[in-house]
N, C-alpha and C positions, 0 to 999 in steps of 0.2 A: 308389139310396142304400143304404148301409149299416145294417143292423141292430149298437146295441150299440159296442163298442170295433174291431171287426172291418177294417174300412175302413182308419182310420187308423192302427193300430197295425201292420195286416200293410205297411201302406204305407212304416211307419218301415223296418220291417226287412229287407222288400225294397231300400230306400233303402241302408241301412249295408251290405249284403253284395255290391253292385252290384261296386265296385274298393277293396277293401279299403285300399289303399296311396293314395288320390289324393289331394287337400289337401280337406280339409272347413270348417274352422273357422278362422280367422287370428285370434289376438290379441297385441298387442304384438309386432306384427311376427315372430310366430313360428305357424306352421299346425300347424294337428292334422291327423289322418288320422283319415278314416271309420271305419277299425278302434281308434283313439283312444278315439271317440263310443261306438263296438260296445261297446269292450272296459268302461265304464260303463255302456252299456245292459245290456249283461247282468248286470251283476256285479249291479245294484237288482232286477234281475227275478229273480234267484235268490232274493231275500230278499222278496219279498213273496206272501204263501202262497196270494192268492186274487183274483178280479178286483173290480172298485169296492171294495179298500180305499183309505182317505185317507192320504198323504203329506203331512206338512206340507215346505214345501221353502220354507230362505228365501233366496228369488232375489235375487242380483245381476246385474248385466250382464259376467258372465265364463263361460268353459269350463265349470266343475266343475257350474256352476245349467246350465249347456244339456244336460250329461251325465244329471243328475238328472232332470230334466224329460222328457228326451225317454225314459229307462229308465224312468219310471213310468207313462207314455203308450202304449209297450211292451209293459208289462204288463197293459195294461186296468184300471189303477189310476185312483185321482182325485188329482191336483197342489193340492192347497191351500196358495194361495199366500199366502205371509207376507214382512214387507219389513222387515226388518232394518234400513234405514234410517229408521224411526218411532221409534227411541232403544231403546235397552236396556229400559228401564220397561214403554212400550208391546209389545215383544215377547215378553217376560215372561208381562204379564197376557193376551197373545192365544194364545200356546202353554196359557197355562195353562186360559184356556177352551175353547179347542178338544180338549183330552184327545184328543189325536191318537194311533193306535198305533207311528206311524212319525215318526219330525222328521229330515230330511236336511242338509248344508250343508257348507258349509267347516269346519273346524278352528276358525279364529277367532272367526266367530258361534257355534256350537256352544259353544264354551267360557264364550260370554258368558250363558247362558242358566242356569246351576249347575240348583239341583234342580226345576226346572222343567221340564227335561225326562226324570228321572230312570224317570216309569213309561214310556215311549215306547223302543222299539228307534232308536236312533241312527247313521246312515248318513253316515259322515264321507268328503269326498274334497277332495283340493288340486285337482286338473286330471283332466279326461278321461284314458283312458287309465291312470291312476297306480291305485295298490290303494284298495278301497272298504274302510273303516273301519267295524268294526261294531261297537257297544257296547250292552251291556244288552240284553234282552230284555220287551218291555213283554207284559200282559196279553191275552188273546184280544179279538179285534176285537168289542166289542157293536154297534157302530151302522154298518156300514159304509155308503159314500153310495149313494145310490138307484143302481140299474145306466144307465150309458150317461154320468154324468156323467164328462168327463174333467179340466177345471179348475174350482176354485172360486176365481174371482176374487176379492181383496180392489179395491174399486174406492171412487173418492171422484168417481163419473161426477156425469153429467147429472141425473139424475133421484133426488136423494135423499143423505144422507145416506150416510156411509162405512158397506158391506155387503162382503159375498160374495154372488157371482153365481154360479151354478149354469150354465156352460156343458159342453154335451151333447158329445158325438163327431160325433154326428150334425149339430150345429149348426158344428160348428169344420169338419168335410167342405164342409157348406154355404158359409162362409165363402169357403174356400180354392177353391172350386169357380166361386164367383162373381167373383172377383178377378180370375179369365181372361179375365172380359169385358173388361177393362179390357187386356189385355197383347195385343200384337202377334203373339206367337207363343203360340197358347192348347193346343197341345199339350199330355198330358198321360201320353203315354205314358214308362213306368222306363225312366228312363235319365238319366245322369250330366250334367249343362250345363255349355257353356263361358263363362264372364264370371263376375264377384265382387259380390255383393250387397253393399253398405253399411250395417250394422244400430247405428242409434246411440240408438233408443229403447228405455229401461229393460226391462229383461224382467221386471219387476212390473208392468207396465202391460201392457193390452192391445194397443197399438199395437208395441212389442217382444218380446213373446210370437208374434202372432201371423206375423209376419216375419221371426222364427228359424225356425217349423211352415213357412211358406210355403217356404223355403229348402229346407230339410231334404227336404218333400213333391215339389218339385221336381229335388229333386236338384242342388242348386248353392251350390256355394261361397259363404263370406259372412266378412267382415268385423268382428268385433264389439268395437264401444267400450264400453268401458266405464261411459263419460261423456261428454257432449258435448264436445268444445273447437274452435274454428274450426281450430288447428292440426293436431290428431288428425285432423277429415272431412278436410280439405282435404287433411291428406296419404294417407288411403284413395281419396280421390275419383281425385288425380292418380296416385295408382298403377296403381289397378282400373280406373278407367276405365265405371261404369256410365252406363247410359241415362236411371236412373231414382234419385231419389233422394228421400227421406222428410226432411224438415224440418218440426219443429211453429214456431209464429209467432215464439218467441221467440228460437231457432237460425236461423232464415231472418234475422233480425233484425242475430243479431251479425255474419250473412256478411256482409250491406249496412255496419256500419259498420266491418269490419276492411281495407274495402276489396281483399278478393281477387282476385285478377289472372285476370281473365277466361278467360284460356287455361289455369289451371287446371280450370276444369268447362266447357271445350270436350265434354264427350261427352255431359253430362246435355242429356238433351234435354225431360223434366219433369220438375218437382217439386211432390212431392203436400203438402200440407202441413191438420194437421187439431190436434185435442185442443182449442184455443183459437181464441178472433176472430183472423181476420188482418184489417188494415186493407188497403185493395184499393190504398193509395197504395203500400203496401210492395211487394204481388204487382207491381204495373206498375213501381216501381223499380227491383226484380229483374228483370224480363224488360228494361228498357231497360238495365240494366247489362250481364247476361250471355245475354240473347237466350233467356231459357228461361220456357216461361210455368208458371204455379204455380196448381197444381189444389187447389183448396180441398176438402176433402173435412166431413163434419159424421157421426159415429161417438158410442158410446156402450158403457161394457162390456153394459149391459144388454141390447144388441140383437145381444152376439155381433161387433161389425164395424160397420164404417159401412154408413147406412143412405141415403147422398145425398152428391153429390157433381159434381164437376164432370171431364167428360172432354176429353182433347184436338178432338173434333170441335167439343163443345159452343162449346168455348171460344174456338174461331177463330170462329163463327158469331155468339155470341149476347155474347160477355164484355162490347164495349162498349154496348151496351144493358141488362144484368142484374150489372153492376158489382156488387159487394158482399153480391152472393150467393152461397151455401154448396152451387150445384148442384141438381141435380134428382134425384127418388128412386131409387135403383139398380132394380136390375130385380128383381121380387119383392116389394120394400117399397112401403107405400102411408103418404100423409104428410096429414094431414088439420088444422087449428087449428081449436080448440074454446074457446066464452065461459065464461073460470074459471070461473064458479060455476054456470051453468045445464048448460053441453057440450054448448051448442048449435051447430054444426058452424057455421061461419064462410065469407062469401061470399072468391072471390079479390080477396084486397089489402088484405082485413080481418086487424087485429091480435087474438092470441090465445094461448090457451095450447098449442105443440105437443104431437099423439098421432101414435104411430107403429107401425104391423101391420110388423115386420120380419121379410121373407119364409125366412132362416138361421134362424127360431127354430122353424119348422115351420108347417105347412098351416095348425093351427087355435091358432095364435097369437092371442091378445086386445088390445087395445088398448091400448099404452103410454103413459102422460101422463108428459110429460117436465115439468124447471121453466124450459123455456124458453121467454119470449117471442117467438112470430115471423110469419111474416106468409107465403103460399102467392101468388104472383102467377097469371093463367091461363096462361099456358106449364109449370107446374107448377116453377117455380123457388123456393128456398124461401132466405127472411132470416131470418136470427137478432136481434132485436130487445135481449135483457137476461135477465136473469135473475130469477125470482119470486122465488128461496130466498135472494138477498143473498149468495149464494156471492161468492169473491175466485175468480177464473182465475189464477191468476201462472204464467207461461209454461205452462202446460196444465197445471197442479195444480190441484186446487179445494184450499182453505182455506175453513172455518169461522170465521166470527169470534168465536162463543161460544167455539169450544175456545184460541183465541188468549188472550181473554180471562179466560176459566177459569184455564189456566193462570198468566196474568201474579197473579189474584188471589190464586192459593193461596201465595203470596209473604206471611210474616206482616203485612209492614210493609204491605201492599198496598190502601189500604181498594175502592176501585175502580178499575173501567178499563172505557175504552169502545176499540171497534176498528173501522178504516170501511177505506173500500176507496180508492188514490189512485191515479189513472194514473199508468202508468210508461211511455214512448217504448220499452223493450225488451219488458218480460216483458209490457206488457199492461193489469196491473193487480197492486197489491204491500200486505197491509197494514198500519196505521200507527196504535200504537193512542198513547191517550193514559190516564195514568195518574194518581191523586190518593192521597198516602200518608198512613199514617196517620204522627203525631209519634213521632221515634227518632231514629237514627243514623242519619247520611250514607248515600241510597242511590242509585246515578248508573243511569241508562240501560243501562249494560252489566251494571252487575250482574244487574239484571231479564232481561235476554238471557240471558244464560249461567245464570240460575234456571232459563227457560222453556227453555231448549235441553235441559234434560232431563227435559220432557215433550211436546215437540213436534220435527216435524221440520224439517230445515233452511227446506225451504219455506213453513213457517208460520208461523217466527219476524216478528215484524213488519219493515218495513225503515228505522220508527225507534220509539224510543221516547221521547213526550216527557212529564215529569214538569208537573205544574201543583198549584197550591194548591188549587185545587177543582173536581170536575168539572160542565159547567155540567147542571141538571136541570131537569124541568118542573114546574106546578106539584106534579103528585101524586109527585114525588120519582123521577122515572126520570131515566135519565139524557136527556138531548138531545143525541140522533144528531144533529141538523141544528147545531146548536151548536156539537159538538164540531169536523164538518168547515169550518165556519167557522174554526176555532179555528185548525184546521190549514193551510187554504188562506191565511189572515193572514200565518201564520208563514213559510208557504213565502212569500211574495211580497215581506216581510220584509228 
């Protein structure tokens, strides 16, 4: 294993210098060339004067963020990721606390951020390949990040509360190194592959992040949406033609109901699907529709990659017997449930709270406590049971219900709101808050939307809001969660 940035970065640029000219990137039906990706990779590494300095880059799922990204990775840089799509506001105050020396991006977010990011050198590009824009010149680096980190995740994972995660080089080699277990052909010798990858998860997240690197490191062509739509995969699917394809529950979800013509994804022969529960009636709807079984995987940014999961051998063997399980521990990680409060390690079949030693974060990695409820069978298969923290999943988002609710109240008129969690047959789970105002003018549902829409992001807006005269509370004047989803369940039934 590599010491440092060394591994992955020589990796990258051994990658782009392979065939200059061959197709690298396809977006909107128009491909880039490996010397497209170079000619961004280098342009970010001429500007950046030293190794582990931080880049703030805010990814989207286009060209110009893979050029950014992969040029700071290049350079033995750290990618601190930031998500433009959390509203103007939120990005604002995240640049302005991070006093980053570098902030990267498109023209248009760039522009949206005014003097916020005025002490920060500014690295503007439309598209790979195109000229790299430089503005301003920020202050000498005081803090650069520790050595060997390559990205600092922004994640709203499993285990806590929305952070940055500190993954290593070291750790993301790990990653990429491990994933060959799972692949047919686990080769890994430079050289350029033939077939087109599908890349349709955000590259602010760690499931699209990590399967742009996987591509890249392999040397193979890829796909990249921008955003999910059953029309957009399906038409990658039927053109490319892969074996393998990535759907989180909620996208698996819309294939089943657009009713997709089966000989379209004649060639996937699995689909991994992970970020949220998938219900196992779904995975076996899929496979009795298009004959493809659907490997559930259970990941986390904090462990670097998933940490358990399910493989094709498992799955022909054990599926109908471990139904509705999240798979067994990859190799290297070790999965143990522990009683909340004592951590006292749990017999098989007993419920508890998951800890997980994930083998990509290194030897003497410590014991992770996730907030998931779940339960370890003796074949070491492992259930995910719920959640401690009351998190919402909406198609593999986490949501907060405080910041839901925070939000809806800094509304003046607003005197409370409560926010709970309602199943949804697509995304999973979506939430729904209810609100009590204080006496004024007329103020409807939507308005409160469009209040909260610019401090939260699309995902966490509720997916209704409903006004009431008073919200119900207990004696000691809280409000009553159990009330309220009564309240709601009525109305839906209604």
């Amino acid at each position: 294993m590599s010491v440092g940035s060394a591994g992955l970065s020589q990796r990258i640029g051994a990658i782009l210098s392979l065939d200059p000219s061959a197709p690298a990137l396809e977006f909107e039906r128009h491909w880039r060339t490996w010397e497209d990706l170079a000619t961004t990779v280098d342009a970010v590494g001429h500007q950046l004067p030293i190794e582990a300095i931080p880049v703030g880059i805010l990814l989207r799922s286009r060209p110009a963020s893979v050029g950014l990204l992969l040029g700071v990775l290049r350079a033995g840089g750290c990618a601190v990721a930031i998500n433009p799509q959390r509203g103007v506001d939120r990005t604002r105050q995240d640049i302005a606390q991070l006093k980053l020396p570098f902030i990267a991006g498109e023209p248009g977010d760039i522009a949206t951020l005014s003097e916020d990011s005025s002490s920060s050198t500014v690295l503007e590009t439309n598209d790979v390949g195109c000229p790299l824009v430089v503005r301003g010149r920020g202050g000498p680096v005081d803090q650069p990040t520790r050595p060997g980190v390559a990205v600092r995740m922004l994640t709203s994972g499993t285990t806590g509360p929305p952070k940055r995660i500190d993954l290593t080089y070291d750790t993301l080699e790990r990653v990429l190194a491990g994933a060959k277990h799972y692949e047919s052909n686990r080769a890994s010798d430079l050289r350029l592959r033939s077939g087109v990858a599908v890349v349709n998860s955000p590259l602010v997240h760690l499931g699209g992040l990590f399967r742009v690197l996987q591509c890249v490191s392999d040397g193979r062509p890829f796909s990249l949406l921008e955003r999910f739509s059953v029309e957009g995969w399906v038409d990658a699917v039927r053109r490319h033609r892969p074996q393998t394809v990535s759907l989180v529950p909620a996208a698996l979800r819309m294939v089943l109901e657009a009713d997709v013509d089966p000989d379209d994804l004649r060639s996937v022969r699995s689909v991994v699907s992970g970020t949220a529960p998938l219900s196992p009636d779904d995975a076996d709807a899929f496979r009795t529709k298009y004959g493809t079984p659907v490997l559930i995987s259970y990941a986390a940014t904090e462990f670097g990659g998933g940490v358990a999961g399910w493989n094709l051998a498992d799955h022909e063997t054990f599926w109908n017997s471990k139904r509705g399980s999240v798979g067994r521990a990859h190799a290297g990680c070790v999965l143990r449930i522990v009683e909340p409060e004592s951590g006292t390690v749990m017999e098989p079949g007993q419920e508890g709270i998951l800890e997980v030693k994930a083998g990509q974060l290194g030897p003497d990695t410590p014991w992770i406590r996730t907030t998931d409820m779940a339960r370890l069978d003796a074949d070491g298969f492992l259930w995910i049971l719920g959640r401690a923290d009351q998190a919402i999943i909406r198609g593999g988002f986490k949501v907060h219900p405080d910041d839901v609710r925070t939000a809806l109240e800094s509304h003046p008129q607003v005197r409370g709101a409560a926010v709970i969690s309602v199943e949804d047959p697509r995304l999973g789970a979506v939430p729904v808050a209810v609100v009590e105002l204080r006496p004024g003018g007329p103020l409807t549902a939507d308005d409160l939307l469009a209040h909260a829409s610019t401090r939260l992001a699309r995902y966490e807006l509720p997916a209704e809001v409903i006004i009431v005269d008073t919200l119900p509370r207990t004696p000691s004047a809280k409000v009553d969660l159990l009330a309220v989803r009564d309240l709601v369940l009525d109305r839906s039934r209604s």
